[in-house]
C-alpha positions as CSV (number, residue, x, y, z in Angstrom):
1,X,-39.1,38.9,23.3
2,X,-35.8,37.4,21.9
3,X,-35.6,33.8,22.7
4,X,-32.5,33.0,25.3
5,X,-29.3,31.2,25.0
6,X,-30.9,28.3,26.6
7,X,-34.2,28.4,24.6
8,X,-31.8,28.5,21.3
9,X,-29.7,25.7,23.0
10,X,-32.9,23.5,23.3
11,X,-33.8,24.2,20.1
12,X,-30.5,22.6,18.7
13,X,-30.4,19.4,20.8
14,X,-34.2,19.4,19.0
15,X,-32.9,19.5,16.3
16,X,-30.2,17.1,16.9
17,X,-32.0,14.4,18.0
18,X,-34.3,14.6,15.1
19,X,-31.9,13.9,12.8
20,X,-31.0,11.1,14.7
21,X,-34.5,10.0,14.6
22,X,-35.0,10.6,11.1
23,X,-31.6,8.4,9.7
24,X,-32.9,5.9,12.7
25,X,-36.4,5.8,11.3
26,X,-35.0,5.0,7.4
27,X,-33.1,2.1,8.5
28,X,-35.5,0.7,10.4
29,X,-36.5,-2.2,8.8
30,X,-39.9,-2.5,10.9
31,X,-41.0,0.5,9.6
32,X,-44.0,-0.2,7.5
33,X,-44.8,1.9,4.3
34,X,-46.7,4.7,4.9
35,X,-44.1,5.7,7.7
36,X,-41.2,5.5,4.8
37,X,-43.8,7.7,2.8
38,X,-43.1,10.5,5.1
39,X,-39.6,10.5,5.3
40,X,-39.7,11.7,1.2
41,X,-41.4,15.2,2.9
42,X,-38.4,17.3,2.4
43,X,-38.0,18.2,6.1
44,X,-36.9,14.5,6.0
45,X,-33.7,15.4,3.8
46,X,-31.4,14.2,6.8
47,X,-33.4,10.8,5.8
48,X,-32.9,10.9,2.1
49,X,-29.9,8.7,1.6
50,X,-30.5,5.9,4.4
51,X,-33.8,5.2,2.9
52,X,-33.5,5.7,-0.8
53,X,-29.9,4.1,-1.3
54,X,-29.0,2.1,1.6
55,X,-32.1,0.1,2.1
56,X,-34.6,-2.4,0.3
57,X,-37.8,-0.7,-0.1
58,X,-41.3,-2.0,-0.8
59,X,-43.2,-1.5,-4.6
60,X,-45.4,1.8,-3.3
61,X,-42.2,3.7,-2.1
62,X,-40.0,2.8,-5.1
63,X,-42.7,4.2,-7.1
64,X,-42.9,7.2,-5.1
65,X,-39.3,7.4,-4.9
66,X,-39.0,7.3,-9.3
67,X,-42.0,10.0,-8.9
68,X,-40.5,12.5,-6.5
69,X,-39.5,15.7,-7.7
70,X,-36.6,16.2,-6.4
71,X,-33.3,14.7,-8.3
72,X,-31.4,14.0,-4.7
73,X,-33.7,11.3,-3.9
74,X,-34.1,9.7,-7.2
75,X,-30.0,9.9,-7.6
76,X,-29.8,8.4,-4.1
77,X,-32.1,5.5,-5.5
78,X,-30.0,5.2,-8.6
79,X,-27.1,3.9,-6.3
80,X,-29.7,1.7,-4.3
81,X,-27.6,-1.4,-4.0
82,X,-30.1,-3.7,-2.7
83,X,-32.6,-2.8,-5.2
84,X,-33.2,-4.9,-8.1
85,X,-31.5,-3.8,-11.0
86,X,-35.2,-3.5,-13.0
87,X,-36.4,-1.2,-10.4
88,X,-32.8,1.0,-10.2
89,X,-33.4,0.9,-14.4
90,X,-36.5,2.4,-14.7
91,X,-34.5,5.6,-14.0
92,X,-32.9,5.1,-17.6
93,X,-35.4,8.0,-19.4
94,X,-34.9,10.4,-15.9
95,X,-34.8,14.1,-17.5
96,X,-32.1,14.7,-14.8
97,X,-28.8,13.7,-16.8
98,X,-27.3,13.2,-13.3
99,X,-29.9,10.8,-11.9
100,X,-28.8,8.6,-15.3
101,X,-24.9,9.0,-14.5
102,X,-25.5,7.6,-11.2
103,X,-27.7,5.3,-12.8
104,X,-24.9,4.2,-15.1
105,X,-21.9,4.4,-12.3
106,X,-23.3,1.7,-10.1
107,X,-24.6,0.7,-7.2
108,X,-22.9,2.8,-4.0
109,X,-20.8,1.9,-2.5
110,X,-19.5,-0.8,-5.3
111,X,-19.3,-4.1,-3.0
112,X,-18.8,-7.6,-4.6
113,X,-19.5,-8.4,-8.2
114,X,-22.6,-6.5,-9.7
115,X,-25.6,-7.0,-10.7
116,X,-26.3,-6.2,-14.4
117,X,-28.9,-3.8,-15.8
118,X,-31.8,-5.7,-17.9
119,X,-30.8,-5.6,-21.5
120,X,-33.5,-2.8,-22.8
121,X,-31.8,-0.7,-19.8
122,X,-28.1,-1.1,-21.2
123,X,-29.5,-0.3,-24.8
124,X,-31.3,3.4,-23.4
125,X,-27.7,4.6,-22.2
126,X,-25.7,3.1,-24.4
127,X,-27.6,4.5,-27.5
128,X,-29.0,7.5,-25.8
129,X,-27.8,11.1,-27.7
130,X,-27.5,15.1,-26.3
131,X,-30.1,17.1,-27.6
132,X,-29.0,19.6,-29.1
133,X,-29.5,22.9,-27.6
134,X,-30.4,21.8,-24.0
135,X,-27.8,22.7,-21.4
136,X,-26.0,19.6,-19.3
137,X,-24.2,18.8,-16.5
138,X,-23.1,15.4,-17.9
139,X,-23.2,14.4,-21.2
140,X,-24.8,11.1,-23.1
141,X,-21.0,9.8,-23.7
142,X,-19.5,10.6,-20.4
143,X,-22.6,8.7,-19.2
144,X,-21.8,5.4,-21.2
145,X,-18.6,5.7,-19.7
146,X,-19.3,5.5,-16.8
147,X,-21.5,2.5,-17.5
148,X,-18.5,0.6,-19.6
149,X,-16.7,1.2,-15.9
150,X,-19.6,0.4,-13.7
151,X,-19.8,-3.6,-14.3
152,X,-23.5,-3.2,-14.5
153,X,-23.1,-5.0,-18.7
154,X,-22.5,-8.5,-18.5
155,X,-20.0,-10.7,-20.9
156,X,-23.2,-12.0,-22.4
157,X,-24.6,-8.7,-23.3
158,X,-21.2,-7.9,-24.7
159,X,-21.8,-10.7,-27.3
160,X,-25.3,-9.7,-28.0
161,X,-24.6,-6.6,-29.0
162,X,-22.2,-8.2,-31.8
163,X,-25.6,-9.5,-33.6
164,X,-27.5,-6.3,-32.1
165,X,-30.6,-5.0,-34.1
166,X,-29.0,-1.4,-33.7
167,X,-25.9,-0.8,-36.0
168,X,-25.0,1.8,-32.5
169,X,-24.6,-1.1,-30.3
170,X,-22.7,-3.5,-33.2
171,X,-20.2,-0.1,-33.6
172,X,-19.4,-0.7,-29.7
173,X,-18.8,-4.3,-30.2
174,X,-16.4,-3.4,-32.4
175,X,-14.6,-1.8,-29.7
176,X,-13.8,-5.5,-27.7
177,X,-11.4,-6.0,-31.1
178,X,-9.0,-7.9,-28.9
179,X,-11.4,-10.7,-27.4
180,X,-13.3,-11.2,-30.6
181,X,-13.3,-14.0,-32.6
182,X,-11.8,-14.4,-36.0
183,X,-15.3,-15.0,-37.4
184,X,-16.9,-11.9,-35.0
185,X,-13.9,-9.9,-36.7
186,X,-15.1,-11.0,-40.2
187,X,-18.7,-10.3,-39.4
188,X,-17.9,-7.0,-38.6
189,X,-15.9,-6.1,-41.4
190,X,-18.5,-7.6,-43.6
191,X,-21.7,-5.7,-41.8
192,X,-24.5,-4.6,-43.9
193,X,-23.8,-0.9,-41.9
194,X,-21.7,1.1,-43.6
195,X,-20.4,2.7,-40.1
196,X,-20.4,-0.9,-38.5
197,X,-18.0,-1.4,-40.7
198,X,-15.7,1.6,-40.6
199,X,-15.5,1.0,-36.7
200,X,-14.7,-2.8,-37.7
201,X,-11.4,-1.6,-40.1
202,X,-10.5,1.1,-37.2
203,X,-10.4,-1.1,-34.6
204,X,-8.6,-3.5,-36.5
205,X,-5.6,-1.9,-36.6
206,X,-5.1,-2.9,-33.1
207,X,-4.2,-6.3,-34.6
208,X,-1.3,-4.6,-37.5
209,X,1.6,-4.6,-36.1
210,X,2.7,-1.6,-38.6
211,X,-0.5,0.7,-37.6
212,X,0.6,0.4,-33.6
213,X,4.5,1.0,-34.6
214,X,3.0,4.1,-36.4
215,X,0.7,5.3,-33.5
216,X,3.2,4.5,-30.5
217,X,3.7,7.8,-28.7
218,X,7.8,8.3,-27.7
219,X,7.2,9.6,-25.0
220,X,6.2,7.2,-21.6
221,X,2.2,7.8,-21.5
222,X,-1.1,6.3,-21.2
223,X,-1.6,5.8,-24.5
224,X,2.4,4.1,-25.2
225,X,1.6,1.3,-22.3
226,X,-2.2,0.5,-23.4
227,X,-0.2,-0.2,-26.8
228,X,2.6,-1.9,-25.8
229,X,0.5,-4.3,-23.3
230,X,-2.4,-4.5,-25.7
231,X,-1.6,-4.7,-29.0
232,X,0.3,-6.1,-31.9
233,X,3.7,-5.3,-31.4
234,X,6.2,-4.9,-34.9
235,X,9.8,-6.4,-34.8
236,X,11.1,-3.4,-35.0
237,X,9.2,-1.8,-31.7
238,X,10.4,-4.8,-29.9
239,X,13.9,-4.4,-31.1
240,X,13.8,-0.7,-29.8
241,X,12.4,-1.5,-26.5
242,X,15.0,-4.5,-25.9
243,X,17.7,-2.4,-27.3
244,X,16.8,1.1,-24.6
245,X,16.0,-2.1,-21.7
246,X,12.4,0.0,-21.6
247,X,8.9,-1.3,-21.5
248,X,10.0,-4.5,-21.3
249,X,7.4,-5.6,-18.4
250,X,4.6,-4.5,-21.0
251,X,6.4,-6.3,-24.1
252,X,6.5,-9.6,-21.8
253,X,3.1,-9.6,-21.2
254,X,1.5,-8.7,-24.4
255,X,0.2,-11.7,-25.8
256,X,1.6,-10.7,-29.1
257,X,5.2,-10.0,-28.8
258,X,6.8,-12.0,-31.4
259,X,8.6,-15.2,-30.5
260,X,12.0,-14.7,-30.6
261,X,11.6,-10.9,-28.6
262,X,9.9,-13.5,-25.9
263,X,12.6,-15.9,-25.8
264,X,14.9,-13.0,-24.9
265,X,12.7,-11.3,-22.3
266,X,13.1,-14.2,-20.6
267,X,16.8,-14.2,-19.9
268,X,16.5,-10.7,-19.3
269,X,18.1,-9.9,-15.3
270,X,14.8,-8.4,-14.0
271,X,12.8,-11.5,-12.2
272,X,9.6,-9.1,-12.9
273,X,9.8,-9.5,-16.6
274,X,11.0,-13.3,-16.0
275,X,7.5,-14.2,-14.1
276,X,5.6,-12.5,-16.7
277,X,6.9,-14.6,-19.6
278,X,6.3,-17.6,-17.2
279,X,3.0,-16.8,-16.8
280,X,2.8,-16.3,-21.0
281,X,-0.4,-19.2,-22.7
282,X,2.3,-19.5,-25.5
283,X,5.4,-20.4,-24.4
284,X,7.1,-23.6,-26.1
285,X,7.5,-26.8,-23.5
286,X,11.7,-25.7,-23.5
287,X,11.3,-22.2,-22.5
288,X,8.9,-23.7,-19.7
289,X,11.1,-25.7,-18.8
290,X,14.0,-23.8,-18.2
291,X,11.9,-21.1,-16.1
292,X,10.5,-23.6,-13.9
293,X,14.4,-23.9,-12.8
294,X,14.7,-19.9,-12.6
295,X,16.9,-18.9,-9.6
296,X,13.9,-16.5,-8.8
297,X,11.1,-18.3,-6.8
298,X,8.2,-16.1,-8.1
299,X,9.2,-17.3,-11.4
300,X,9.7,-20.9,-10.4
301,X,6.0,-20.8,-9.3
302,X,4.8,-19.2,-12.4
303,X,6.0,-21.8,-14.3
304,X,5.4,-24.9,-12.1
305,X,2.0,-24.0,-10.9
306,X,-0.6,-23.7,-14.2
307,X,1.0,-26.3,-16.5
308,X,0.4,-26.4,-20.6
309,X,-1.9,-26.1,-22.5
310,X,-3.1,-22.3,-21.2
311,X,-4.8,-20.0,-22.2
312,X,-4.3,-15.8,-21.5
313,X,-7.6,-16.0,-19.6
314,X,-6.8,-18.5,-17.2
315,X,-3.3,-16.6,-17.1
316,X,-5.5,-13.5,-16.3
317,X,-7.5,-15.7,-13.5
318,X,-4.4,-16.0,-11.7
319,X,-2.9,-13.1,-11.9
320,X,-6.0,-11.8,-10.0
321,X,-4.9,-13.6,-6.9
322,X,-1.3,-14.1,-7.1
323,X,1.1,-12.3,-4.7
324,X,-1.9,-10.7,-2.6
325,X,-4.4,-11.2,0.3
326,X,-7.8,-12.1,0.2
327,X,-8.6,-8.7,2.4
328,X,-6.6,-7.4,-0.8
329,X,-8.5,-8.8,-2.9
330,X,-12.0,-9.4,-1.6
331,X,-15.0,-10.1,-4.6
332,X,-13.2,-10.5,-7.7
333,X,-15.1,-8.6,-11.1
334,X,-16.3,-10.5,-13.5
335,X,-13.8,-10.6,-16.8
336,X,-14.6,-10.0,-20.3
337,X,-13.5,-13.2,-21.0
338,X,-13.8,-15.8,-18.1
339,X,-12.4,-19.0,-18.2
340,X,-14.6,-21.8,-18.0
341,X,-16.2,-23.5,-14.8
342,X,-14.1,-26.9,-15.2
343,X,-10.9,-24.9,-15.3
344,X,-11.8,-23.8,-12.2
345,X,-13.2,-26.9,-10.8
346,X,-9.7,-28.7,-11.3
347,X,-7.8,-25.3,-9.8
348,X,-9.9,-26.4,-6.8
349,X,-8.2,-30.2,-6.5
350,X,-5.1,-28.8,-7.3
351,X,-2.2,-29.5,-5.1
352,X,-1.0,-26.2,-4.9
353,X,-3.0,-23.2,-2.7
354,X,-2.3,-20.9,-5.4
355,X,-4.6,-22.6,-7.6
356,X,-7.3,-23.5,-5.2
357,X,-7.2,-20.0,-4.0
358,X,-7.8,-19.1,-8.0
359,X,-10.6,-21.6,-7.4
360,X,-12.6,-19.9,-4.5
361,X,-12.9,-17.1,-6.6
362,X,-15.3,-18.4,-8.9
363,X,-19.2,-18.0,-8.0
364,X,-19.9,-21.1,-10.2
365,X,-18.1,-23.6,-8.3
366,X,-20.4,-26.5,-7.6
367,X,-21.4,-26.9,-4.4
368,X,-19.0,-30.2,-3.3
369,X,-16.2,-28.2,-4.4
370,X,-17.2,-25.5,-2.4
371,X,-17.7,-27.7,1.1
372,X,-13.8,-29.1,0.6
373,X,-12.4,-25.3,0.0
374,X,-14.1,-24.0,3.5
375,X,-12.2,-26.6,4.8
376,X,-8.9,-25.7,2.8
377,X,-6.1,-25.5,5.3
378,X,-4.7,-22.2,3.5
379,X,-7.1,-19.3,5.4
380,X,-6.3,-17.1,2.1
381,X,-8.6,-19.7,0.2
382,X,-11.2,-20.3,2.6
383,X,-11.5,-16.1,3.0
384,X,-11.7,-15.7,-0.9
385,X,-14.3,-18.5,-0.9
386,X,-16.7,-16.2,1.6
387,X,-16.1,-13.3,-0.7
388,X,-16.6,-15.0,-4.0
389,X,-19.3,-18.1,-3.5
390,X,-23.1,-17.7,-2.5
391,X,-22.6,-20.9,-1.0
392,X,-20.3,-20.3,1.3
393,X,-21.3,-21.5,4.8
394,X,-21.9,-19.4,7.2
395,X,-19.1,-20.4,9.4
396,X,-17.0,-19.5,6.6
397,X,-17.7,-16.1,6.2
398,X,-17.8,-15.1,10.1
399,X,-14.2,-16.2,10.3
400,X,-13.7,-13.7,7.2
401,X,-14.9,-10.9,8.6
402,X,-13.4,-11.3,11.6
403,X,-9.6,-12.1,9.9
404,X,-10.3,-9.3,6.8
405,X,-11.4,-6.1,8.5
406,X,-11.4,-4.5,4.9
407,X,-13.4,-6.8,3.4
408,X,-16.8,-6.2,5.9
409,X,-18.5,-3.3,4.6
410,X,-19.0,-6.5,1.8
411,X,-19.3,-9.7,3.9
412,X,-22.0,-7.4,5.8
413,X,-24.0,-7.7,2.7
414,X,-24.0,-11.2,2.4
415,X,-27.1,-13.1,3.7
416,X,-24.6,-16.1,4.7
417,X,-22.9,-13.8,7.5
418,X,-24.4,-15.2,11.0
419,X,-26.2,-12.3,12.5
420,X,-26.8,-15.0,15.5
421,X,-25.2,-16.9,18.2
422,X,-22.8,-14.3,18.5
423,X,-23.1,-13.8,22.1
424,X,-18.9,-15.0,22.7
425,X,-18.4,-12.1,20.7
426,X,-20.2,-9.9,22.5
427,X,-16.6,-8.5,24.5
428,X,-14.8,-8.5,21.1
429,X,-11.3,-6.6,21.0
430,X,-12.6,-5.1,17.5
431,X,-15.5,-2.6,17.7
432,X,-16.5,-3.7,14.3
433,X,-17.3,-7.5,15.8
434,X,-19.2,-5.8,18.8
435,X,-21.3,-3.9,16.7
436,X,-22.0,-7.5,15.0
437,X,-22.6,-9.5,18.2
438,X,-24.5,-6.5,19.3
439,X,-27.4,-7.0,17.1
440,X,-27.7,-10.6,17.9
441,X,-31.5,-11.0,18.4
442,X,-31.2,-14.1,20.2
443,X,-28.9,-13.2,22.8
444,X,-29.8,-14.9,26.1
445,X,-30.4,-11.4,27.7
446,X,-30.1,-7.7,26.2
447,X,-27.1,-6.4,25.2
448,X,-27.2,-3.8,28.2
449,X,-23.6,-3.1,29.0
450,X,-22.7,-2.4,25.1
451,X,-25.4,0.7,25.3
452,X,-22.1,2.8,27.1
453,X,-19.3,1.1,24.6
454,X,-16.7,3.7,23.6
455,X,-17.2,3.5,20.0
456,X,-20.6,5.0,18.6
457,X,-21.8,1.9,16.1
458,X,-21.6,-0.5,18.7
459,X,-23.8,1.9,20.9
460,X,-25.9,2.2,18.1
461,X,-26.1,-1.3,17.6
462,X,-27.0,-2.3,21.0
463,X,-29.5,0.3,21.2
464,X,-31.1,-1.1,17.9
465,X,-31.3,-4.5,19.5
466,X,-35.3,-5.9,19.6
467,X,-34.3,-7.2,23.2
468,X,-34.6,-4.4,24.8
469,X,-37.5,-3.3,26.8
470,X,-39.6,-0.4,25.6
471,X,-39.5,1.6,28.3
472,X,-35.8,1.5,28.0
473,X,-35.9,2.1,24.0
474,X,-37.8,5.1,25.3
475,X,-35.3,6.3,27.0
476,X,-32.7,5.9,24.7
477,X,-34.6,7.8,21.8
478,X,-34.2,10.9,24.2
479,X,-29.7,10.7,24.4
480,X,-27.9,11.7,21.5
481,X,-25.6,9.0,21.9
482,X,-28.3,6.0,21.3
483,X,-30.9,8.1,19.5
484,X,-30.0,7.3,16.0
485,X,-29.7,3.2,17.0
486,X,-33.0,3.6,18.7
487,X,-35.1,5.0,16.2
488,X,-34.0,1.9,14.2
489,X,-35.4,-0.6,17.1
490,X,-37.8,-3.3,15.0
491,X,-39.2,-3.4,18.3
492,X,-40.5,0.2,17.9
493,X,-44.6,-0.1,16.6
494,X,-45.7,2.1,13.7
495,X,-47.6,4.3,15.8
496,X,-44.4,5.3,17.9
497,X,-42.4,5.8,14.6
498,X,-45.5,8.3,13.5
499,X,-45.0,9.4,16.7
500,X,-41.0,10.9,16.1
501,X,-42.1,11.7,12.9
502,X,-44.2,14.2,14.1
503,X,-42.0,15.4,16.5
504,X,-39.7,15.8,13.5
505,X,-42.1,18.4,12.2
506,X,-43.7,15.9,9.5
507,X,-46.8,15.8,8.6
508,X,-49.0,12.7,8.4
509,X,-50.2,13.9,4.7
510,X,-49.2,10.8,2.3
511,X,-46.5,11.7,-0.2
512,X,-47.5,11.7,-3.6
């Protein structure tokens, strides 16, 4: 007999709630090993992504995870933002080439400043080569790419490579031309490795003003502004560009547009170009001066607030910050080039909120420094300060994530956000705070009359809350509305998370 409407109606609310349960289950972070073991049974696909990328798992599931056979969960692991770059990098040799892309893009999503691979990690994909005759999805280079983008290698690693065993990884080096030293140049030119070498006098043209007047497209392109705002830059270019009024933001911010082209850029009648040659590391004490009295206030500041001596890095510090929010501009990356911690550390007395906000976005600022910004009378520095410094307090952060709504999928990350004594929180305007004081295990009684809120994570929240009585969890596991937030109750034992399990249709045989 055919099964009715109803009995095929029961069998999708089934269904339904168990993969509710089965997301639930992954996140819970009470759930001891052996249940996470089940969840890589692929009935538990719904499960795959909360457990291998959005959670910390322990050793024996990692291992199983790098073991399974199926590329979706390994890929999801490879964007596992709370593991530990070592564990994430023993995917580097996966025969899946798209398990090692994701490997090399990053954690998921990218939050905050990242952590980089280990070394022997970053030389597998930045050496690794196609085999010939194999069909791929993704190839070795597009996969360094997407690891030069990712932020996973560190400045430090950048310099190693410069003195790397492997000519490969010295050829790379040679690509940073533009942050190298004079004596890194000369070593390269001079390398014992005949191709080191070759990529040493290639990249060097960057620095010959003739070769970049000889490879600048005419036409307005990618490849024209990465010239014009990178590299050396001929009288002649400059003449053209001041002569057609065109590029002439680029030209003003290159740090090698010839003197005299810079000196005209700056009494030229856009105040955009005017702030960038304010902003210049080379500009003589007179042409300072007489910007610092521009009828253009951007430009006024630019001059007025980082006095001489500068450098383009510290320029480049700023220009992170300036003229934007910190919900704009949340974690800053790390540069290729970072000024040093003292700069920094006298950005943070300065006088001007500008500067200190520059300040609060370094992660090395020692710790008195960092006590005096989260009490900075400009919000925009004590917000950057929560985004940028480990040692941020507490207090610090909460009042960023309440005043930067599209900085918390980061500040939620941060084990300085309070996830108690939230309970004045509790009838929040903003869903998002809810959901925060919803969690709150030290509420002075459950968060009962949040279970019915209007928006689904702050539901899911409450219902996820250790306060709550079984009985009541119990009931919540059976309404689609709670289920998910449920399954995730710490307060849940093992046994009643085997329990779902098996009403998900898993079996209790350990994954292998």
């Amino acid at each position: 007999m055919s099964p009715s409407l109803a009995d095929l109606s029961d069998l999708a609310d089934l269904a339904d709630l168990a993969e509710r349960w089965l997301r639930g289950v992954a996140a819970n972070p009470a759930a001891p090993p052996d249940v996470q073991l089940r969840l890589l049974q692929p009935a538990a696909r719904a499960a795959w992504k909360v457990l291998c990328e959005e959670r910390d798992l322990p050793p024996v599931v990692v291992d199983a995870v790098i073991a399974h056979p199926d590329p979706a969960v390994r890929r999801g692991f490879a964007r596992n933002r709370h593991a530990a770059p070592a564990q994430r990098g023993r995917l580097a040799g996966d025969p899946d080439g798209l398990v090692r892309a994701d490997l090399a893009s990053g954690p998921r999503p990218r939050l905050g400043r990242v952590e980089p691979l280990p070394d022997d990690v970053l030389e597998t994909l930045l050496t690794a080569r196609d085999e010939p005759g194999h069909g791929r999805l993704v190839t070795a280079d597009e996969i360094r790419q997407e690891l030069v983008f990712s932020q996973q290698t560190p400045a430090s690693f950048h310099r190693r490579m410069l003195v790397h065993e492997n000519a490969e990884l010295r050829i790379q080096a040679a690509g940073h031309w533009l942050w190298l030293t004079p004596g890194e140049r000369q070593a390269l030119l001079a390398d014992p490795d005949q191709a080191v070498r070759e990529a040493a006098h290639r990249h060097g043209r960057i620095l010959d003003p003739a070769a970049m007047e000889a490879d600048l497209p005419e036409e307005d392109c990618h490849q024209r502004g990465l010239l014009l705002v990178n590299y050396a830059v001929s009288s002649a270019v400059a003449e053209a560009c001041l002569a057609d009024g065109r590029d002439l933001w680029s030209l003003a911010h290159n740090r090698h547009t010839p003197a005299w082209a810079v000196g005209r850029l700056a009494r030229d009648s856009d105040p955009g170009v005017r702030e960038r040659v304010a902003a210049r590391a080379d500009l003589e004490p007179a042409l300072l001066a007489r910007l610092a009295e521009d009828p253009d206030e951007a430009v006024r500041t630019r001059a007025t607030v980082h006095p001489l001596p500068r450098t383009a890095p510290q320029r480049d510090a700023i220009d992170r910050v300036v003229g934007r929010t910190a919900e704009d501009i949340g974690p800053v990356p790390e540069m290729l080039v970072e000024p040093d911690t003292g700069w920094y550390s006298r950005c943070a007395g300065s006088e001007h909120p500008l500067l200190r906000r520059v300040a609060a976005t370094c992660p090395g600022l020692p710790a008195e420094l960092v006590d005096r910004l989260a009490d900075d009378p400009d919000p925009q520095v004590r917000h950057l300060l929560a985004c940028n410094h480990p040692l941020a307090p507490a207090r610090t952060v909460l009042e960023a994530f309440i005043a930067a709504p599209r900085q918390r999928p980061y500040l939620l990350t941060l084990p300085g956000l309070p996830r108690t004594g939230l309970e004045r929180f509790l009838d929040h305007e903003d869903p998002e705070v809810r959901a925060l004081a919803a969690a709150d295990a030290t509420l002075s009684r459950p968060p009962l009359g949040l279970l019915d809120d209007p928006e689904a994570r702050v539901r899911q929240a409450a219902a996820a809350n250790p306060l709550l009585a079984g009985e009541l969890v119990a009931k919540l596991l059976e309404d689609p509305g709670t289920a998910e937030g449920a399954a995730a109750n710490p307060g849940l034992s093992a046994e009643c998370l085997h329990e779902l399990l098996d009403r998900c249709g898993l079996t209790r045989a350990a994954v292998r």
